[in-house]
N, C-alpha and C positions, 0 to 999 in steps of 0.2 A: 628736347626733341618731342614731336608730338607723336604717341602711340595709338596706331589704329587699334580699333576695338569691334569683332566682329560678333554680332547677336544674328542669331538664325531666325529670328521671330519678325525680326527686321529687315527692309531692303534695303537700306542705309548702313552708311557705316560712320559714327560718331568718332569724335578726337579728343582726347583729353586730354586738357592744358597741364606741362609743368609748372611749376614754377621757376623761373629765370633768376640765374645765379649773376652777379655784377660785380667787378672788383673795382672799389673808388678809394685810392689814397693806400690800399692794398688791403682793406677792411673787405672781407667777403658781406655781401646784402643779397638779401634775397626778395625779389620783386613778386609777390603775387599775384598783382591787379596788375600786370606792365602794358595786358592788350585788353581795356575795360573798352576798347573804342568796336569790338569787333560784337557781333550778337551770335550768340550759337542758333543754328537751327530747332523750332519747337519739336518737343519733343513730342508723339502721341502714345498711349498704350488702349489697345480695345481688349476691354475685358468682359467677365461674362458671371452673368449675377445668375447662378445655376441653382441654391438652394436656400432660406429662410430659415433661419434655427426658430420653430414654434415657441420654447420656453422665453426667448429675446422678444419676440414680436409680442408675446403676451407680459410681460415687463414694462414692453417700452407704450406699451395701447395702456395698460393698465395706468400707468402716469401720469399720461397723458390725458387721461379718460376723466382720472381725478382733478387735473387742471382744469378740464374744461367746467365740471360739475362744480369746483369754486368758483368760478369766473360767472356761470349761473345763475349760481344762485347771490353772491354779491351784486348783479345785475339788474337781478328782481327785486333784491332788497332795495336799490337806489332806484329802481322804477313806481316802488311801490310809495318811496317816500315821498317822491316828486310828486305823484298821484294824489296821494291823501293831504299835503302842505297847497295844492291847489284848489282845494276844496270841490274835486271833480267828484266825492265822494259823497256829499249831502246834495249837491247838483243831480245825482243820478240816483236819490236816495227821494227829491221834491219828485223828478220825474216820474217816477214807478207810484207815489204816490195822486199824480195827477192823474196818470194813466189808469190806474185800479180805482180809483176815488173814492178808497176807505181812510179816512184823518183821524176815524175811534182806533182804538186800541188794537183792534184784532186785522190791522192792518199786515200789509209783507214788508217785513225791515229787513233792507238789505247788512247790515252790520252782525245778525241771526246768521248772516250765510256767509259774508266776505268781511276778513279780516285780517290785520297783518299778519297773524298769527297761522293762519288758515293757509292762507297765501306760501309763507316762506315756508309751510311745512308738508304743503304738497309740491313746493321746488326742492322741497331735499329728497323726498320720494322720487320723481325724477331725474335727479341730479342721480344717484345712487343707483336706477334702473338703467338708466344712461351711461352710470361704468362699466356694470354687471354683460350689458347690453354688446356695447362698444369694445369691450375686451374679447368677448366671444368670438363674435365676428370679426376681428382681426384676428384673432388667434386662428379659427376656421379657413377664413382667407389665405392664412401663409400656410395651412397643409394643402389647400387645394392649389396654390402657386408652386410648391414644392411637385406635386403631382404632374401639372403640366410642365413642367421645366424639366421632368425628366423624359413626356413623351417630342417637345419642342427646342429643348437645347437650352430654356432661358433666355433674360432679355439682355442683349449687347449694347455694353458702355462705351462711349471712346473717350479718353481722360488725356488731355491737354494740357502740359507744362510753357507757362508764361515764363 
């Protein structure tokens, strides 16, 4: 028998299947699947995302902060490699030298100023002001979402069961 099921949050009223008992040979079976043919109506819940725990938001920004700042700076390291294995570095090392047109000694060597070293170690400076950064400000974010969400209600979800 199917039993109605009344939720007050609902203007619907859902049915929940038994399972169907069958007697073959006089062996009791029990059918679970016996009406797979039928689809139940989707189901919906609207819900309501009213407050942000800040110590989570600052967890989950902080993680994520740090994924990005390796992702970064592993970026810059293979951009940098690409760059120097092309030789775009003594290319732009003649230039500066055509451009200035000092070839004695006390000329401007770009290698004095840019180097991998140089390079990957002001993307870790950034990488690292970029957690610092980005953790912050998410973390600031969800008191000031929590704030409005107490004078606004919050923002409404509506979640759909397939």
């Amino acid at each position: 028998m199917a039993k109605a099921v009344n939720d007050p949050d609902r203007t619907r009223v859902t049915q929940r299947r038994q399972p169907v008992e069958a007697s073959a040979g006089g062996v009791g079976m029990t059918l679970a699947g016996a009406d797979k043919g039928t689809r139940r109506p989707t189901r919906k819940a609207r819900l309501r995302i009213a407050r942000f725990d800040p110590w989570s938001v600052m967890k989950t920004s902080f993680l994520f902060s740090i994924a990005a700042g390796v992702i970064l700076f592993v970026a810059v390291w293979i951009v940098w490699g690409i760059f120097a294995l092309s030789g775009a570095l003594d290319q732009a090392q003649e230039a500066l030298t055509a451009l200035v047109g000092s070839s004695s000694g006390s000329g401007l060597e770009l290698s004095n100023y840019i180097s991998q070293w140089r390079v990957l170690g002001f993307t870790a400076i950034v990488a690292v002001l970029n957690v610092v950064f980005i953790t912050a400000i998410c973390t600031l974010l969800s008191f000031l979402y929590n704030l409005a969400a107490n004078v606004i209600g919050g923002l409404e979800v509506t979640l759909a069961e397939d």
